[in-house]
C-alpha positions as CSV (number, residue, x, y, z in Angstrom):
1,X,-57.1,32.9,-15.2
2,X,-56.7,30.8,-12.4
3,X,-56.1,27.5,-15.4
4,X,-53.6,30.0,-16.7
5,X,-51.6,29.9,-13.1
6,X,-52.0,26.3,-12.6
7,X,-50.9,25.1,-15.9
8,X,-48.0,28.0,-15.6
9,X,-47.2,26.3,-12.4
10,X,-47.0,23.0,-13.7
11,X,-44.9,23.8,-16.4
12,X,-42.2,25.3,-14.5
13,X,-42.1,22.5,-11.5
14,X,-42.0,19.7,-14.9
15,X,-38.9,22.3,-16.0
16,X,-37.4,22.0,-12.9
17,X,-37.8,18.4,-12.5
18,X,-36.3,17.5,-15.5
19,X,-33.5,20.1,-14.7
20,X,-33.0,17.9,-11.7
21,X,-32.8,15.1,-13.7
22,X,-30.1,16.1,-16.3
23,X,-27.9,17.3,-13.9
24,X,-28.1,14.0,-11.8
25,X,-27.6,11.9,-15.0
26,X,-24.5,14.0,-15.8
27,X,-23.2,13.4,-12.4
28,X,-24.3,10.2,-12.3
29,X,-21.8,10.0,-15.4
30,X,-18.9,11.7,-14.1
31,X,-18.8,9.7,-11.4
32,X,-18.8,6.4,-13.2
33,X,-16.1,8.1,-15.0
34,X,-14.4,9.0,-12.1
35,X,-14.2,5.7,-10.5
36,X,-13.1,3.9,-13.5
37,X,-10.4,6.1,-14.7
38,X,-9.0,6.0,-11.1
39,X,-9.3,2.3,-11.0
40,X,-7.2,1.9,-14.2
41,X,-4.2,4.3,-13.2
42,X,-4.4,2.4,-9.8
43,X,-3.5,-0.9,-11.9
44,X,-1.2,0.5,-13.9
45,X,0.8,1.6,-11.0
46,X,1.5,-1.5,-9.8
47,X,2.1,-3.1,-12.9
48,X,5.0,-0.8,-13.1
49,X,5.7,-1.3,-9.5
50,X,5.9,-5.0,-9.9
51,X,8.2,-5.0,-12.9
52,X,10.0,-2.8,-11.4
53,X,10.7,-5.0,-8.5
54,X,11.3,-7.6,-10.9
55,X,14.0,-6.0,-12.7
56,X,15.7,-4.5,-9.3
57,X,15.5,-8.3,-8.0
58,X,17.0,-9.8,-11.1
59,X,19.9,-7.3,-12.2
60,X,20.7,-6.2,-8.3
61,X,20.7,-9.2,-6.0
62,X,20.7,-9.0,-2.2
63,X,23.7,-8.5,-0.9
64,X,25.2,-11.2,1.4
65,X,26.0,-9.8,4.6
66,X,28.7,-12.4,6.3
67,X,27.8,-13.4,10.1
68,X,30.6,-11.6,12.2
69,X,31.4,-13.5,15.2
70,X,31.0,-11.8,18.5
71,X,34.3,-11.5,20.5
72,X,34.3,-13.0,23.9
73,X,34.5,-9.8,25.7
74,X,31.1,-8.8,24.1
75,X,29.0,-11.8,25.5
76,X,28.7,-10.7,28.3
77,X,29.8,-13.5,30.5
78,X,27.5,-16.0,28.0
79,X,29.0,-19.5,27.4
80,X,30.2,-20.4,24.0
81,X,27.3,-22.9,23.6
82,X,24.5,-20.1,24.5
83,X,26.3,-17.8,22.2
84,X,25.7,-20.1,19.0
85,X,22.1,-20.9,19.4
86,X,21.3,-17.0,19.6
87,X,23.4,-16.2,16.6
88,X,22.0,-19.1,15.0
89,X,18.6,-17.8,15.8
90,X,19.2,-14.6,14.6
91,X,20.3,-15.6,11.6
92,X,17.2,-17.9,10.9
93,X,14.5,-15.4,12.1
94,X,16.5,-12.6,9.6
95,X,17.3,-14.3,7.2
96,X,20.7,-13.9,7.5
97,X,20.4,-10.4,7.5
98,X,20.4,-9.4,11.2
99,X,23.6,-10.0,13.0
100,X,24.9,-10.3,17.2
101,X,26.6,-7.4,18.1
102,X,27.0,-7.4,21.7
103,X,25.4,-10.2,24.5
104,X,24.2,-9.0,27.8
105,X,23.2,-10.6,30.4
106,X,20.9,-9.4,33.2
């Protein structure tokens, strides 16, 4: 009798155990799963976010934006001299996109 509970006992602790151990090799699984289908769309995204730049790049070109020139009663009192160098370093730190609107001086 008491063989009978032990061997019982056994048997249903080895069930339980191997249980255990299908369930963490199917999640083991889905997770590998997971991570690799994830990591593929990732790559595909910006693949098509690359050529997509590409092709924006190559059939619509920057625009170029022309340097207005800043009238004297915007300067602010700034000699003609001091107004050149900062639109000139505008320009070169924008790219040419960034422009002098109006000098102040303080």
């Amino acid at each position: 009798m008491l063989m009978t509970i032990v061997l019982s006992s056994m048997s249903s602790h080895l069930s339980c155990v191997l249980l255990l151990s299908e369930n963490m090799d199917m999640a083991l699984k889905l997770l590998i799963v997971g991570i690799i289908s994830v990591f593929i769309v990732l790559t595909i995204v910006i693949w098509f976010g690359k050529a997509l730049i590409a092709l924006v790049n190559r059939f619509a070109p920057e625009e170029q934006v022309k340097a207005s020139k800043v009238s004297a009663s915007e300067t602010g009192g700034v000699s003609d001299r001091h107004r050149r160098i900062i639109e000139e370093a505008v320009r070169r730190i924008t790219n040419g996109k960034g422009r002098v609107e109006k000098i102040e001086k303080r």
